[in-house]
PQR file with spaces between the fields and no chain letter, atoms N, CA, C, O and H, PARSE charges and radii, in Angstrom:
ATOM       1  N    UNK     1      11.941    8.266   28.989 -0.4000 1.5000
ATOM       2  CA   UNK     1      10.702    7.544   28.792 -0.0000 2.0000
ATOM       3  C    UNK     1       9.812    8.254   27.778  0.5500 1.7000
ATOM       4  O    UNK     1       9.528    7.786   26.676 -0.5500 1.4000
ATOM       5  N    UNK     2       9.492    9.162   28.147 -0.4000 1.5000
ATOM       6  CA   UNK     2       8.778   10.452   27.236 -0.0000 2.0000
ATOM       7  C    UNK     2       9.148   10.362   25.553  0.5500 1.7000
ATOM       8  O    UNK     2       8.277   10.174   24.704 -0.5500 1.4000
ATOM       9  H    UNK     2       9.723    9.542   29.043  0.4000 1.0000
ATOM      10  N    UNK     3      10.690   10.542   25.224 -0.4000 1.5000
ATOM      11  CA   UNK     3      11.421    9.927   24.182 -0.0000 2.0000
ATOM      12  C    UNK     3      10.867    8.920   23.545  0.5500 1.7000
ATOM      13  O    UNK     3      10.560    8.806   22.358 -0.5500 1.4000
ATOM      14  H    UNK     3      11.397   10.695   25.913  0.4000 1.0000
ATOM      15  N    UNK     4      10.768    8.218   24.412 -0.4000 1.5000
ATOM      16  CA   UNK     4      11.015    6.835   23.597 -0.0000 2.0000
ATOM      17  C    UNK     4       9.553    6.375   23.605  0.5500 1.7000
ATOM      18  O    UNK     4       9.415    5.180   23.341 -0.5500 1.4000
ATOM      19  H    UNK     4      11.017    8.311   25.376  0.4000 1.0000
ATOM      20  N    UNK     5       8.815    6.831   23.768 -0.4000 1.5000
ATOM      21  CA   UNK     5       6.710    6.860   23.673 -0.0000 2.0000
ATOM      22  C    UNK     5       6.663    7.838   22.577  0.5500 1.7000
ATOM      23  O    UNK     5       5.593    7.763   21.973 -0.5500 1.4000
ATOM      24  H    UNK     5       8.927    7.801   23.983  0.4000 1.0000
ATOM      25  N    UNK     6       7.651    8.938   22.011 -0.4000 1.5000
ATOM      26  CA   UNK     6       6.871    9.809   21.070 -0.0000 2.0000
ATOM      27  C    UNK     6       7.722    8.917   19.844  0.5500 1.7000
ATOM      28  O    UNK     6       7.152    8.689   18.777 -0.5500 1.4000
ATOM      29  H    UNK     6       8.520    8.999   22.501  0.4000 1.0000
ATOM      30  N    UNK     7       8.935    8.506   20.061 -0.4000 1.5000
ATOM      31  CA   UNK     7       9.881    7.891   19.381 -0.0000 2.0000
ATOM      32  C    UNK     7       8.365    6.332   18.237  0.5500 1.7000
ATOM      33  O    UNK     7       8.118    6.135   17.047 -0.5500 1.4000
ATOM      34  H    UNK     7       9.398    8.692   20.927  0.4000 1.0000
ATOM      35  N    UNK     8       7.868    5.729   19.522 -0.4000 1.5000
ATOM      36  CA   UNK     8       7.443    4.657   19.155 -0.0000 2.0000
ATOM      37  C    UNK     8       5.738    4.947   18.187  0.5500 1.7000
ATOM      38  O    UNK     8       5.054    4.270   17.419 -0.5500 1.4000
ATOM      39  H    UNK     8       8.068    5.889   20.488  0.4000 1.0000
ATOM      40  N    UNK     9       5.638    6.483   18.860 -0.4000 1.5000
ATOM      41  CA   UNK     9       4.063    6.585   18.291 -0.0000 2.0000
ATOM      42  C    UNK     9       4.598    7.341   16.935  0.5500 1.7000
ATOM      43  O    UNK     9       3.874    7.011   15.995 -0.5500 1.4000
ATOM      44  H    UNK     9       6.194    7.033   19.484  0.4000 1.0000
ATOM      45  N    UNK    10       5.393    8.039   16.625 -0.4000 1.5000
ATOM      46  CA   UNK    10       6.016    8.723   15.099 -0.0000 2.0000
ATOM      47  C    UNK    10       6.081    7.157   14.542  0.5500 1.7000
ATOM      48  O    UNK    10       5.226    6.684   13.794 -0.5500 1.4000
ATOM      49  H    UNK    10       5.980    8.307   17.389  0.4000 1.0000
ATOM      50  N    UNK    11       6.986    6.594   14.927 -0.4000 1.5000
ATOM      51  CA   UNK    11       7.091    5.296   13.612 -0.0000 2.0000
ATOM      52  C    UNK    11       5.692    4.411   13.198  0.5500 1.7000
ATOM      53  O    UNK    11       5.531    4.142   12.008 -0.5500 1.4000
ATOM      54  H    UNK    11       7.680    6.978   15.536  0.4000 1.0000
ATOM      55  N    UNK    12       4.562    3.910   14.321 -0.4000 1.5000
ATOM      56  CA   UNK    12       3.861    3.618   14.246 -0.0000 2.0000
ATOM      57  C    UNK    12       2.909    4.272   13.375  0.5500 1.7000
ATOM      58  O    UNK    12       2.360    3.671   12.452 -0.5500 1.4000
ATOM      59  H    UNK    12       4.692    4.129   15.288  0.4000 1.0000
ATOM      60  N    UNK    13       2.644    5.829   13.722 -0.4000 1.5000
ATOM      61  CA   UNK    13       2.136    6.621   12.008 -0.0000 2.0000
ATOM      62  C    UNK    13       2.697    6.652   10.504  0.5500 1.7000
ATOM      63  O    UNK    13       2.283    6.680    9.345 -0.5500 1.4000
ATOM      64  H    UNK    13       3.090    6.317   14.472  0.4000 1.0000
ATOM      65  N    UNK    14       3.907    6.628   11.242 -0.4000 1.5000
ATOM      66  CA   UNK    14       4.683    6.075    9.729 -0.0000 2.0000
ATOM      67  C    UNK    14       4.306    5.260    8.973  0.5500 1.7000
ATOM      68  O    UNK    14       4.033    5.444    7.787 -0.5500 1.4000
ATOM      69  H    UNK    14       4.243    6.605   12.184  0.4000 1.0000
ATOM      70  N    UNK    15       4.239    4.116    9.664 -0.4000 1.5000
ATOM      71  CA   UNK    15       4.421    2.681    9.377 -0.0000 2.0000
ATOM      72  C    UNK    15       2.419    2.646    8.664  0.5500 1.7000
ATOM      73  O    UNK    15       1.980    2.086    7.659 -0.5500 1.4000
ATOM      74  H    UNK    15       4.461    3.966   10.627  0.4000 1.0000
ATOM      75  N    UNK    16       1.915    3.227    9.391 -0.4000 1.5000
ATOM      76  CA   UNK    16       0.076    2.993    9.094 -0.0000 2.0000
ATOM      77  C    UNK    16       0.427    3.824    8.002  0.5500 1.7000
ATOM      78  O    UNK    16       0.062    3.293    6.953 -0.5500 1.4000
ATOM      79  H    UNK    16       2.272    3.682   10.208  0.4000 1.0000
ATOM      80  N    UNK    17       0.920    4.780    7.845 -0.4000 1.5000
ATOM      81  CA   UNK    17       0.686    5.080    6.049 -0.0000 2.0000
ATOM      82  C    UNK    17       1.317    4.716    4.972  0.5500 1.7000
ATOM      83  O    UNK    17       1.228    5.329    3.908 -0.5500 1.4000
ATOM      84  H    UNK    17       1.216    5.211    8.697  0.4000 1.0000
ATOM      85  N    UNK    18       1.893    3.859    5.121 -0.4000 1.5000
ATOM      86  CA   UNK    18       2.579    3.258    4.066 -0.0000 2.0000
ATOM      87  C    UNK    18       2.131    2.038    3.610  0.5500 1.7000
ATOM      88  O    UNK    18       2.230    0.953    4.182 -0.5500 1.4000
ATOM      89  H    UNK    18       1.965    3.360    5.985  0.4000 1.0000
ATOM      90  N    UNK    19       1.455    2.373    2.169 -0.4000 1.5000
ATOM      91  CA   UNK    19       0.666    0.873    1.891 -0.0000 2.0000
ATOM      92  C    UNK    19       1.806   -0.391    1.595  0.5500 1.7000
ATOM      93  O    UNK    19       1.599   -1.590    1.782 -0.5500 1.4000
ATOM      94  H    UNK    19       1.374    3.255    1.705  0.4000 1.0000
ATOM      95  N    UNK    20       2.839    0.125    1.171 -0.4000 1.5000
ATOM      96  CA   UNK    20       3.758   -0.861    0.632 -0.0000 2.0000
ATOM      97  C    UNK    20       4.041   -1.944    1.994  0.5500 1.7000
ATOM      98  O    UNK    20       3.894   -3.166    2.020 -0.5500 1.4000
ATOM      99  H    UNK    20       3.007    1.099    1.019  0.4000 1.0000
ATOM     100  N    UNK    21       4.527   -0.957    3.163 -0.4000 1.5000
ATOM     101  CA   UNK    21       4.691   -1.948    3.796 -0.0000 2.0000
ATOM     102  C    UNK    21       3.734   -2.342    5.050  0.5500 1.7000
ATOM     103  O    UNK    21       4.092   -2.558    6.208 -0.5500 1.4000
ATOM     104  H    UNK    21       4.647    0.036    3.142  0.4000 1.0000
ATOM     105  N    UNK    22       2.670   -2.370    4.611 -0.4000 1.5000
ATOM     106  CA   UNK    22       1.624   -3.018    5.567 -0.0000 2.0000
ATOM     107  C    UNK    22       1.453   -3.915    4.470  0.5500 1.7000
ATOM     108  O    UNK    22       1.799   -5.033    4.853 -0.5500 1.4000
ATOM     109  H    UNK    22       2.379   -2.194    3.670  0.4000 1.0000
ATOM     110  N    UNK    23       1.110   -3.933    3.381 -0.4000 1.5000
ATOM     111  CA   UNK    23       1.120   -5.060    2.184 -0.0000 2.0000
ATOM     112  C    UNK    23       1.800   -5.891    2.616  0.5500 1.7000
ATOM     113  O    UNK    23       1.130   -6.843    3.016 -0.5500 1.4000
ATOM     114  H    UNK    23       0.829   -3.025    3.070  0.4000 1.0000
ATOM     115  N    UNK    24       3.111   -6.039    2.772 -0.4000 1.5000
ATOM     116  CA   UNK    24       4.176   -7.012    2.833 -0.0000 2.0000
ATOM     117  C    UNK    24       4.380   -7.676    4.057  0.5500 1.7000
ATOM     118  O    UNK    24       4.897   -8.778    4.236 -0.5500 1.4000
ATOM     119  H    UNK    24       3.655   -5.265    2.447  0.4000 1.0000
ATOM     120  N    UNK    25       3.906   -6.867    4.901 -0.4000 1.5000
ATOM     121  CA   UNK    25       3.267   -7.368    6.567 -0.0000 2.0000
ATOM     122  C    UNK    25       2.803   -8.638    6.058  0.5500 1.7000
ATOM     123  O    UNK    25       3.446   -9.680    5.930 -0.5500 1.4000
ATOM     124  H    UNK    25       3.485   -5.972    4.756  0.4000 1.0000
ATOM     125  N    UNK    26       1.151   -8.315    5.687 -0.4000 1.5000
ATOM     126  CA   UNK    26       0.130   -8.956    5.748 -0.0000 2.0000
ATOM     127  C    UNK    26      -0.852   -8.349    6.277  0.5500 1.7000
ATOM     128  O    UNK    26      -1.862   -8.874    6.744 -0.5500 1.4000
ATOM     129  H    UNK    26       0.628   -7.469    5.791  0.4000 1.0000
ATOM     130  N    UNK    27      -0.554   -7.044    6.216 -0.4000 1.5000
ATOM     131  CA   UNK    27      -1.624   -6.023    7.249 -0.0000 2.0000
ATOM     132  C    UNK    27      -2.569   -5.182    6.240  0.5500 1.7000
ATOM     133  O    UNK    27      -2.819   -4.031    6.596 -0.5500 1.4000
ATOM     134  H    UNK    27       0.267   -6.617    5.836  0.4000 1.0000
ATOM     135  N    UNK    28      -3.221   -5.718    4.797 -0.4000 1.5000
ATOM     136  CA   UNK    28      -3.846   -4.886    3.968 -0.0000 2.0000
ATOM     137  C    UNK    28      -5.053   -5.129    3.952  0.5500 1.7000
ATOM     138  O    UNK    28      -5.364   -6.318    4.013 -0.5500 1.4000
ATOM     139  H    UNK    28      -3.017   -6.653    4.507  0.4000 1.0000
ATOM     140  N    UNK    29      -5.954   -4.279    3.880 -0.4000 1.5000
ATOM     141  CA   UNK    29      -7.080   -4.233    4.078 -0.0000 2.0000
ATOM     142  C    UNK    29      -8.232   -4.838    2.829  0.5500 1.7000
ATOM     143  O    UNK    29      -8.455   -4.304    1.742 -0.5500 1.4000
ATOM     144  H    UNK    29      -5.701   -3.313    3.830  0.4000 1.0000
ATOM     145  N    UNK    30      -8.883   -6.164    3.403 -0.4000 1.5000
ATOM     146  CA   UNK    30      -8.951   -6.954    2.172 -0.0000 2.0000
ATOM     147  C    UNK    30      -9.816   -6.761    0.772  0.5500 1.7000
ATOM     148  O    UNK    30      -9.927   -7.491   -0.213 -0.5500 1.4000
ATOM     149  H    UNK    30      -8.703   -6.598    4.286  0.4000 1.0000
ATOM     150  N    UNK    31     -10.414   -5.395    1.118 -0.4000 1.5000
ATOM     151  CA   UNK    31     -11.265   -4.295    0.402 -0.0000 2.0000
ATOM     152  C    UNK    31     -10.322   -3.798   -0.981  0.5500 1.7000
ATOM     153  O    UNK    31     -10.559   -3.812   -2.189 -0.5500 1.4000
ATOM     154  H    UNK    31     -10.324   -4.802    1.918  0.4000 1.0000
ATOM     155  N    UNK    32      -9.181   -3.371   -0.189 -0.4000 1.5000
ATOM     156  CA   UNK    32      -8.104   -2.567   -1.249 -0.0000 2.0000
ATOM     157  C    UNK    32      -7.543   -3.693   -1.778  0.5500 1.7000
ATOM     158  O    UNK    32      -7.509   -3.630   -3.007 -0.5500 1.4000
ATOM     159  H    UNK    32      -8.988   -3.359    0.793  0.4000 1.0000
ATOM     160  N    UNK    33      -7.066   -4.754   -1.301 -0.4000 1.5000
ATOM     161  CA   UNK    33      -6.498   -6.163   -1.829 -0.0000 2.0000
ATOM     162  C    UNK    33      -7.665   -6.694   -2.781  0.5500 1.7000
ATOM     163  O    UNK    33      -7.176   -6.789   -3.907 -0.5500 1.4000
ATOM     164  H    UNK    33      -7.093   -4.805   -0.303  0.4000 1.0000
ATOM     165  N    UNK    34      -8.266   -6.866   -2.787 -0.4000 1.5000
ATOM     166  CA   UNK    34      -9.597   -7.158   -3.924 -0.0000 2.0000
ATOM     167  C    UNK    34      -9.607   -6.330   -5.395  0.5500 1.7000
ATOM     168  O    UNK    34      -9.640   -6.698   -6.570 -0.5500 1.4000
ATOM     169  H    UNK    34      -8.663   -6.789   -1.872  0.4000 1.0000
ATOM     170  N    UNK    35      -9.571   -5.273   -4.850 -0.4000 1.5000
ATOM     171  CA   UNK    35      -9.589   -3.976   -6.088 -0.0000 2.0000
ATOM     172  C    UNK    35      -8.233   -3.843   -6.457  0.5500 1.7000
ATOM     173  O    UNK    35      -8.151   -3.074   -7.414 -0.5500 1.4000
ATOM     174  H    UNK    35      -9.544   -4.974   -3.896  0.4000 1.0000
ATOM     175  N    UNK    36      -6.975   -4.337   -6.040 -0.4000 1.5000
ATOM     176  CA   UNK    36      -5.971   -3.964   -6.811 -0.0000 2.0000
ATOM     177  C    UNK    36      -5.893   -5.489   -7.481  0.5500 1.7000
ATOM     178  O    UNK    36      -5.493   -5.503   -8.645 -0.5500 1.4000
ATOM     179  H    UNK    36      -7.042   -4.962   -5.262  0.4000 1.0000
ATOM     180  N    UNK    37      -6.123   -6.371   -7.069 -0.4000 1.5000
ATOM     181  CA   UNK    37      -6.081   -7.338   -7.856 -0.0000 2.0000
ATOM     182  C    UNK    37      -7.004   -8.253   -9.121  0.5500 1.7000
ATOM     183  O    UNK    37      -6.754   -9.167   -9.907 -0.5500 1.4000
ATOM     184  H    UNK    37      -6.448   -6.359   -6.124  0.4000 1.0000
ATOM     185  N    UNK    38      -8.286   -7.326   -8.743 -0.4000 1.5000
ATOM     186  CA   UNK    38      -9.393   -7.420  -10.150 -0.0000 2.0000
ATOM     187  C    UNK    38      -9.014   -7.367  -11.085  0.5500 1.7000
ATOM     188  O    UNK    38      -9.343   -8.318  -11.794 -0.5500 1.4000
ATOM     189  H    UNK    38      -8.489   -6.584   -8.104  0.4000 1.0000
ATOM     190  N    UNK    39      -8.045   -6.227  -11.793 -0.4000 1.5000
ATOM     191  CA   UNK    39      -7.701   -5.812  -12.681 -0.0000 2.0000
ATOM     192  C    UNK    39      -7.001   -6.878  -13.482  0.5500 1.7000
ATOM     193  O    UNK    39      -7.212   -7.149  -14.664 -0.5500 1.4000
ATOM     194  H    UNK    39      -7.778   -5.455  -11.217  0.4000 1.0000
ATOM     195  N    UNK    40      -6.171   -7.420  -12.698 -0.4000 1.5000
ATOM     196  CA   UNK    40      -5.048   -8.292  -13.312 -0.0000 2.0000
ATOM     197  C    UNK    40      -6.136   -9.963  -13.565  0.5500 1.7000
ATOM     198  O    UNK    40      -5.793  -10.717  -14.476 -0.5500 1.4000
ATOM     199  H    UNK    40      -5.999   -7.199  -11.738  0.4000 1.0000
ATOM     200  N    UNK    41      -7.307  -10.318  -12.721 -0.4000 1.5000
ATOM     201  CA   UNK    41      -7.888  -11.445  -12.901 -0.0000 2.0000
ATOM     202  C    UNK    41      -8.639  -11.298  -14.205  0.5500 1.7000
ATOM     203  O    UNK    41      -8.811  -12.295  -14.907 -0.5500 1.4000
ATOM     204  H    UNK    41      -7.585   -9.706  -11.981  0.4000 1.0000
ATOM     205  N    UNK    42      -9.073  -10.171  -14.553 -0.4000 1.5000
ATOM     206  CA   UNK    42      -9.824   -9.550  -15.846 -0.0000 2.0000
ATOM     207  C    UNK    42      -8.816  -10.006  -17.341  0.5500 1.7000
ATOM     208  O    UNK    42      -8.928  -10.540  -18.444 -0.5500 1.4000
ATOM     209  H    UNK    42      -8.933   -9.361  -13.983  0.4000 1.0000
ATOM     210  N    UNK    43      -7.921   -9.426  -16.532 -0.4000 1.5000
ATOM     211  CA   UNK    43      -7.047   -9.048  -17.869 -0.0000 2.0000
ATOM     212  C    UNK    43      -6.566  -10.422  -18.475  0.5500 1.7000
ATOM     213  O    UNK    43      -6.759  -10.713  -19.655 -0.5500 1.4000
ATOM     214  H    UNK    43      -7.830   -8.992  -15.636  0.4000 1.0000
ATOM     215  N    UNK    44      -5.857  -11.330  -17.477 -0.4000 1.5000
ATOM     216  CA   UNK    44      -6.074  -12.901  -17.982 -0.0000 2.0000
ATOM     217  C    UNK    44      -7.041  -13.923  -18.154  0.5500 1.7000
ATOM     218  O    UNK    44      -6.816  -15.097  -18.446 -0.5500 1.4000
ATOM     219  H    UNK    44      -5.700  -11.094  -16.518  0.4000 1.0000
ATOM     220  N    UNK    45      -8.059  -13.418  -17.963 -0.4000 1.5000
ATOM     221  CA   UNK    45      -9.379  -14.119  -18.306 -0.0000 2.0000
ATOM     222  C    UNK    45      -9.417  -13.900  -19.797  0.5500 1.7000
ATOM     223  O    UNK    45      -9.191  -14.720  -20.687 -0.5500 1.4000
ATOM     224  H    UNK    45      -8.242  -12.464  -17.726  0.4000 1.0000
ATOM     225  N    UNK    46      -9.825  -12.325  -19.913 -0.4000 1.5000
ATOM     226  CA   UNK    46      -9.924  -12.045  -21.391 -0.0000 2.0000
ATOM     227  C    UNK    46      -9.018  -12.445  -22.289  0.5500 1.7000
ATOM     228  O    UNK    46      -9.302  -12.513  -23.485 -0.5500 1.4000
ATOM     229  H    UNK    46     -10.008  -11.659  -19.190  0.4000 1.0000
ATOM     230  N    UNK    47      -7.757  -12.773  -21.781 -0.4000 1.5000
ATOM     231  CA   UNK    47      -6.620  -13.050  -23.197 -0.0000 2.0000
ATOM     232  C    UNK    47      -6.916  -14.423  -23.875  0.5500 1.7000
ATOM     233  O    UNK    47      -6.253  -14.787  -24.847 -0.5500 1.4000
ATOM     234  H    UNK    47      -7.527  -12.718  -20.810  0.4000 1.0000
């Protein structure tokens, strides 16, 4: 039991630091989703 609670809380930290795949979840925080995607709304506006 013990195992398999440290087993589930390691992947779960895993899993929270990895932006790639909380992105692909749907689990991104819509602050950082805003600011990575400004850039690119800028850039085709201006062309």
């Amino acid at each position: 039991m013990i195992k398999r609670t440290s087993l589930l809380v390691i992947t779960l930290l895993a899993l929270s630091g990895c932006d790639q795949i909380a992105q692909k979840m749907g689990m991104e925080d819509p602050a950082k989703k805003e600011a990575r995607l400004e850039p690119d709304g800028k850039a085709v506006g201006s062309a």
